[in-house]
C-alpha positions as CSV (number, residue, x, y, z in Angstrom):
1,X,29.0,94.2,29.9
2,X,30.9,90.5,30.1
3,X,34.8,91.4,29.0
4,X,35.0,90.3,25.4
5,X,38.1,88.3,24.0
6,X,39.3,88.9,20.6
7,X,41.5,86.8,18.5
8,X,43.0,88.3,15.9
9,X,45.1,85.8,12.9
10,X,47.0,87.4,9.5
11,X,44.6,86.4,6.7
12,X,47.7,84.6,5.1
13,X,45.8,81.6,6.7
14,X,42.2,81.7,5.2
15,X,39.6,80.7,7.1
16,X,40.0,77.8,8.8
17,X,39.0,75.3,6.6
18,X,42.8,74.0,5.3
19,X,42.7,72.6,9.0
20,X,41.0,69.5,7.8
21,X,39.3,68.3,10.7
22,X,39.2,71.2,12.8
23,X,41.9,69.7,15.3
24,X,44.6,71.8,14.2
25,X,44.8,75.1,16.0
26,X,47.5,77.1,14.0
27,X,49.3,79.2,17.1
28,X,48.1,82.7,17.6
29,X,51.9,84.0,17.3
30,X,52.9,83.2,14.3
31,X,52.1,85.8,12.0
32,X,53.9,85.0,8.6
33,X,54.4,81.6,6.4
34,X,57.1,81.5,4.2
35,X,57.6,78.6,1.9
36,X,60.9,77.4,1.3
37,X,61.6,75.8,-2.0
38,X,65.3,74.4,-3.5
39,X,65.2,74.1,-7.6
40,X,68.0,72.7,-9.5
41,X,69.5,76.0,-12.2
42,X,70.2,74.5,-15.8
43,X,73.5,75.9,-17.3
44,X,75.1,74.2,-20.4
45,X,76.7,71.5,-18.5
46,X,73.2,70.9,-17.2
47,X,72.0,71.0,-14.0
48,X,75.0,73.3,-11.9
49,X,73.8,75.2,-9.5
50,X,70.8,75.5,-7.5
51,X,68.6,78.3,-6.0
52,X,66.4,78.5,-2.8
53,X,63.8,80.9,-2.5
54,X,61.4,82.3,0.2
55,X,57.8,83.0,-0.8
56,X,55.8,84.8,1.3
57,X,52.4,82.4,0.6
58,X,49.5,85.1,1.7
59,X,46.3,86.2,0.0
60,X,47.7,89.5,-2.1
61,X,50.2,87.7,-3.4
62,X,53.0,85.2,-3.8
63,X,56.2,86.9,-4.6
64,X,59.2,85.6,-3.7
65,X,60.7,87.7,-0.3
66,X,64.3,85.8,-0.4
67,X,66.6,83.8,-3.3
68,X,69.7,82.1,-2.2
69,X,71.5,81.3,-5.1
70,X,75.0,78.9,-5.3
71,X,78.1,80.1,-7.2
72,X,81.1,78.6,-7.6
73,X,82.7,80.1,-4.5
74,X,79.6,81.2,-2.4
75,X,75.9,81.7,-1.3
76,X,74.5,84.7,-2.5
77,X,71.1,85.5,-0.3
78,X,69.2,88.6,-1.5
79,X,66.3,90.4,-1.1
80,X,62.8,90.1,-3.2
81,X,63.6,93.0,-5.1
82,X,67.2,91.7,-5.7
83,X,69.7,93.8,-3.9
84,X,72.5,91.3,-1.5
85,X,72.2,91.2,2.2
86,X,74.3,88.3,3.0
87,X,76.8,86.0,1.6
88,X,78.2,82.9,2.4
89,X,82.1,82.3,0.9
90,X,84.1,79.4,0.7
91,X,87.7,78.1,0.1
92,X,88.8,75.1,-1.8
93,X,87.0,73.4,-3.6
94,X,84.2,72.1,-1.2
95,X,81.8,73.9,1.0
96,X,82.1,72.7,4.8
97,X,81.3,74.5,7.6
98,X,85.3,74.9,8.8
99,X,86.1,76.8,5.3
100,X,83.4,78.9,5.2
101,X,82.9,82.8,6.0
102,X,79.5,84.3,6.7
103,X,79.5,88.7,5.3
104,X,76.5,90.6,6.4
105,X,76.4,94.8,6.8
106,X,79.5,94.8,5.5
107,X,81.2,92.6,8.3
108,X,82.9,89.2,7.4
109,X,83.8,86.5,9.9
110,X,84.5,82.9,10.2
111,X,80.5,81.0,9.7
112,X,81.4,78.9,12.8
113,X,82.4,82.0,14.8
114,X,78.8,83.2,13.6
115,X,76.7,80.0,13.6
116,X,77.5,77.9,16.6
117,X,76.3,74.1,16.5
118,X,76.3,71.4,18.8
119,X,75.7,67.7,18.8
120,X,74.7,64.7,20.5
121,X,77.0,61.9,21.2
122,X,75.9,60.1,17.9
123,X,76.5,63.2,15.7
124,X,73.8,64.3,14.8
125,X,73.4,68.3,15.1
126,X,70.8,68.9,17.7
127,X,71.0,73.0,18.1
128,X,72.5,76.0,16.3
129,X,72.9,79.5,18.2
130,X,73.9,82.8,16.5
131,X,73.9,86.3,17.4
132,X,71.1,89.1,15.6
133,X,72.3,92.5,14.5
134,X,70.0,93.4,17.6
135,X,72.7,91.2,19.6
136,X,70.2,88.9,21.1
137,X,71.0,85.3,20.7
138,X,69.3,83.1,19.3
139,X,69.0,79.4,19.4
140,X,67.2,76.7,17.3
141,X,66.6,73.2,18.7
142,X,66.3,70.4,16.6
143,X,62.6,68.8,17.8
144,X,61.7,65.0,17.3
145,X,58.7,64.3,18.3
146,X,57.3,61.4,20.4
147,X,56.8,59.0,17.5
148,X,60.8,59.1,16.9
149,X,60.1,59.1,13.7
150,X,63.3,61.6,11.9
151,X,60.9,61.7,9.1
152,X,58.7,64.3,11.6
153,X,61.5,66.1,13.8
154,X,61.6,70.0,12.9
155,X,63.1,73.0,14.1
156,X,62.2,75.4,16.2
157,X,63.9,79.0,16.9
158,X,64.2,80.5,20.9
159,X,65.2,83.5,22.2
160,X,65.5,85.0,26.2
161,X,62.7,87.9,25.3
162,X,60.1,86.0,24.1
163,X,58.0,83.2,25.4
164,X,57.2,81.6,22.8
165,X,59.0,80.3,19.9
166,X,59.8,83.0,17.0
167,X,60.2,80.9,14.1
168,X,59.7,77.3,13.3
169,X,59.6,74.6,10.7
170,X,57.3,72.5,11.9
171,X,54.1,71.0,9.9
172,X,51.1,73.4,11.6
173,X,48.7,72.8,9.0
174,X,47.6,70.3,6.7
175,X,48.9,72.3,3.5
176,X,52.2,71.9,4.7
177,X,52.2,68.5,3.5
178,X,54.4,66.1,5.0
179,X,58.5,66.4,5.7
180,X,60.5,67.3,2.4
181,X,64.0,67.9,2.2
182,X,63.8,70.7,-0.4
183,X,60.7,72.0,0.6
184,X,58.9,73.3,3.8
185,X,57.2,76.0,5.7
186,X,58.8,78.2,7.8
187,X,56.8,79.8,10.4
188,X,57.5,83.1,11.6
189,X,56.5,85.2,14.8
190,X,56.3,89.2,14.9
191,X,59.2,88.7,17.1
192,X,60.8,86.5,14.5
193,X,59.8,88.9,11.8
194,X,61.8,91.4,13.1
195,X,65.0,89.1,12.5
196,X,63.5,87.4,9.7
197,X,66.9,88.3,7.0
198,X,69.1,86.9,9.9
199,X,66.5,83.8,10.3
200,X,67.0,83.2,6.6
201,X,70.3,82.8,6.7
202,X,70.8,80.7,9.8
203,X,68.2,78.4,7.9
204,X,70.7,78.0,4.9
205,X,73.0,77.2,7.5
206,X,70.7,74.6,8.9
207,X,70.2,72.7,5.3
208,X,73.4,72.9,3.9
209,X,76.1,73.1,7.0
């Protein structure tokens, strides 16, 4: 008997057809989609706050895996059920990424101790690396592609014990529409999925910092 080859995909991404023309082959290890989505929270003063959430877009369901809510002083990310993970704090009255701590398992540091970015000669941020509680580290790489069109570059996440990329923002499938400040996909890997509350975070870190 002829070896057989089997090719297994999460049935978060249906059948096929939201490929359009066929063209598009998702990658086989990325296992998880999360959409990413910024709305503006109404207090009496208006529009005062915001909130980002994570929504784990598969076929059982669409509930929301991961809120980041703004306060006055901080970044509050918590889980879907609601209980804190991670919290980013500031000082003053403006969030940079000098002023900034970063708390998680009950361990506070300076964010740019945690979150280390770099930049081309122009100054734009071209890579961020940050350490997992596994302490692996991690790196994502800003990605413009060939057209040099900003409107297209996206991010992708690296680290030294996988091959491929673990997590990524970029546009795999027509439903992910095109580029959109406040909204996105963000692909995920099993490796990545391992990581995925630290991923979270250093994505807030990536929009905001």
């Amino acid at each position: 008997m002829p070896p057989v080859k089997f090719v297994v995909r999460s049935t978060e991404y249906g059948d096929g057809s939201e490929y359009g023309d066929g063209e598009t082959q998702l990658p086989d290890h990325y296992q998880k989609r999360l959409w990413r989505k910024e709305t503006p929270v109404f207090g009496q003063s208006g529009a005062d706050s915001i909130s980002v959430t994570f929504q784990n877009k598969d076929v059982t369901g669409r509930k929301i895996s991961y809120t980041a809510m703004f306060d006055t002083q901080c970044i509050v990310l918590s889980g879907g059920t609601g209980g804190e993970f991670a919290r980013i704090e500031w000082t003053g009255s403006q969030m940079t990424y000098k002023n900034c701590s970063f708390t998680m398992n009950n361990m506070t540091r300076p964010l740019q101790d945690v979150f280390k970015r770099s930049s081309n000669p122009f100054g734009d941020q071209t890579s961020h690396k940050f350490s997992g509680t596994d302490r692996q580290e991690y790196k994502w790489k800003r990605i413009i592609p060939i057209s040099m069109d900003e409107a297209d570059a996206y991010w992708t996440l690296t680290c030294k014990d996988s091959k491929h990329p673990i997590a990524t923002t970029e546009r795999l499938s027509n439903r992910d529409g095109d580029y959109h400040p406040t909204q996105y996909a963000l692909y995920l890997s099993e490796r990545g999925i391992a990581s995925e509350e630290m991923i979270v975070c250093s994505m807030m870190i990536l929009d905001y910092f």
